[in-house]
GUNUVO-7146 format. One line per field, with one value per residue: residue number from 1; x, y, z of N, C-alpha, C in turn. Coordinates in steps of 0.001 Angstrom, whole numbers, plus 500000, padded with zeros to 6 digits. Each point is the difference from the previous one (the first is absolute). Example, Ala and Ser with C-alpha at 12.3 -4.5 7.8 and 13.67 -1.06 7.14 Angstrom:
BEGIN
resi = (1:2) $
n.xx = (513190:499650) $
n.yy = (494310:501050) $
n.zz = (507800:499280) $
ca.xx = (499110:500820) $
ca.yy = (501190:501190) $
ca.zz = (500000:500060) $
c.xx = (500900:499230) $
c.yy = (501200:501090) $
c.zz = (500000:500730) $
***
This chain:
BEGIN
resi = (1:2:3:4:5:6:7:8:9:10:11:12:13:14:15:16:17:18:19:20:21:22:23:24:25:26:27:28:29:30:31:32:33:34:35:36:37:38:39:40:41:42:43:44:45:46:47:48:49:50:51:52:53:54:55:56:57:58:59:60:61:62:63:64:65:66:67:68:69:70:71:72:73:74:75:76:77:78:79) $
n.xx = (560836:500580:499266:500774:500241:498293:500104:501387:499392:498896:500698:501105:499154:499496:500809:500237:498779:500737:500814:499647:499351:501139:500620:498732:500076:501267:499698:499592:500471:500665:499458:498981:500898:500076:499133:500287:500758:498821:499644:501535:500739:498661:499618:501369:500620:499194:500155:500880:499477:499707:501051:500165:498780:500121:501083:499625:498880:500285:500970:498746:499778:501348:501159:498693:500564:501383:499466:499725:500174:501403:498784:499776:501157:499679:499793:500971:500835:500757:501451) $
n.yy = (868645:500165:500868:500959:500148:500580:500207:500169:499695:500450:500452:499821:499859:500847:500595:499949:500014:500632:499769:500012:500806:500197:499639:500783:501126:499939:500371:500552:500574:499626:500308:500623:500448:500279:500249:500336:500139:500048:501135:500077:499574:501070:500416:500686:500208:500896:500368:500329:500804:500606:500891:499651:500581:500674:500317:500676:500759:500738:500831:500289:500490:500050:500307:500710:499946:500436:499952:500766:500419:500608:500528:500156:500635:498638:498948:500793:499303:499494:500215) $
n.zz = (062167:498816:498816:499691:501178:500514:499302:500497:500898:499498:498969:501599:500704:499320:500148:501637:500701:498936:500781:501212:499209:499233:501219:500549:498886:500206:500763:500118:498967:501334:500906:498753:499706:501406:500258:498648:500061:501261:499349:499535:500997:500577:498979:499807:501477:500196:499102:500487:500805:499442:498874:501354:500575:498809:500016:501521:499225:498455:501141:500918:498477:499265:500607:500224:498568:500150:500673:499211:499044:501189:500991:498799:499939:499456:501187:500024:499420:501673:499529) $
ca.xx = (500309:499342:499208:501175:500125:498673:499240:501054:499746:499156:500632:500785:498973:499178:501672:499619:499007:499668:500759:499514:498529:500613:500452:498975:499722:501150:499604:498143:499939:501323:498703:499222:500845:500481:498452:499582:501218:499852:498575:500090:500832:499316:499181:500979:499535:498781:500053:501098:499217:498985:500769:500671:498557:499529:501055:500028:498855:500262:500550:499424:499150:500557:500341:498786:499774:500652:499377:498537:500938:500415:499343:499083:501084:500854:501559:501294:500093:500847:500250) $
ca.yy = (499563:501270:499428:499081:498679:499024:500462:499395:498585:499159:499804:498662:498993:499731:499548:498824:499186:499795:498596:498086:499515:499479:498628:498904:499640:498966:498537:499748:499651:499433:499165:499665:499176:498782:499504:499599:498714:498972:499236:499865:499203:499063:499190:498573:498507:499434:499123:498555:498670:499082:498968:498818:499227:499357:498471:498827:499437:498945:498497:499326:499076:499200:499380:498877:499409:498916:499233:498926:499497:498936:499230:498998:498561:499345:500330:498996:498532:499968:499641) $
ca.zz = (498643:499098:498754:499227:501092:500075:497986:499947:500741:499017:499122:499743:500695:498650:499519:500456:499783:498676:499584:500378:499103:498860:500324:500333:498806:499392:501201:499490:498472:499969:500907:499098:499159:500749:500154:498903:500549:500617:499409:499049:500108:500511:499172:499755:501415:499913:498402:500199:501229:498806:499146:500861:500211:498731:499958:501320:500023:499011:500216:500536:499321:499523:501306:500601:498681:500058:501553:499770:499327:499966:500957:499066:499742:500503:500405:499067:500818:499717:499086) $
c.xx = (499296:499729:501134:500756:499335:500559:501398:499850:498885:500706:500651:498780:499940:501186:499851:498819:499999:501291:499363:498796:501067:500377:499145:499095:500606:499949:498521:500771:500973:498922:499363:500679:500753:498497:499826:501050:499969:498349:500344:500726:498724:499348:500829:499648:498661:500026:500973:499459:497916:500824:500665:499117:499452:501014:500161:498568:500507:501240:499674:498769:500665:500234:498870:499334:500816:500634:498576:500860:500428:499691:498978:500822:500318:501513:500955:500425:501412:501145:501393) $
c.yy = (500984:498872:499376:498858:498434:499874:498739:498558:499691:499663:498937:499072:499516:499076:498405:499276:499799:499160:499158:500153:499896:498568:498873:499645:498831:498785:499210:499510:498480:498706:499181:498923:498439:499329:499610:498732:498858:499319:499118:498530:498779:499465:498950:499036:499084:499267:498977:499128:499257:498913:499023:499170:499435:499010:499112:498662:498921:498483:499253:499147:499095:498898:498689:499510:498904:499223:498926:499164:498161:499283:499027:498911:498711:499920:499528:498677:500220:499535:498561) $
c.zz = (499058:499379:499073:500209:499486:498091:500081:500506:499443:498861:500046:500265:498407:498799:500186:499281:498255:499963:500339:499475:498862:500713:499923:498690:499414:500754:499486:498563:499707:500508:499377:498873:500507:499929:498683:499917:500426:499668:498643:500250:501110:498660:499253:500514:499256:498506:500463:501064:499028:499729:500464:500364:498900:499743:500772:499795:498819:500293:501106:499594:499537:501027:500252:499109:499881:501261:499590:498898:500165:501336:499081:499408:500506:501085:499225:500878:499577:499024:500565) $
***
């Protein structure tokens, strides 16, 4: 193999390897953005799963409010 040869096959190698470092750039940038995505849709979850616990709790106060309620009541008699 001559030198022009060898100067010719580094060139494509290099050809090469500077696409898939452009692919894998776009991959990585495409990556990151899916990751900002899902941190974004996990903190959703999470505010909507509070906000159900904060409502599951307030109508389980109610609920055992009005259980005491009308366990303090008189029975009705029949009519």
């Amino acid at each position: 193999m001559n030198y022009q040869e060898a100067i010719n096959d580094l060139q494509d190698t290099l050809v090469v390897m500077a696409e898939m470092e452009r692919r894998q750039s776009v991959m990585l940038c495409y990556h990151a953005e899916t990751l900002l995505k899902h941190d974004e849709m996990l903190r959703d979850t999470e505010e909507f799963r509070r906000r159900t616990e904060q409502n599951l709790a307030e109508i389980t106060d109610k609920l055992n409010g009005l259980i005491g309620y009308v366990d303090g009541m008189p029975p009705r008699r029949p009519s």
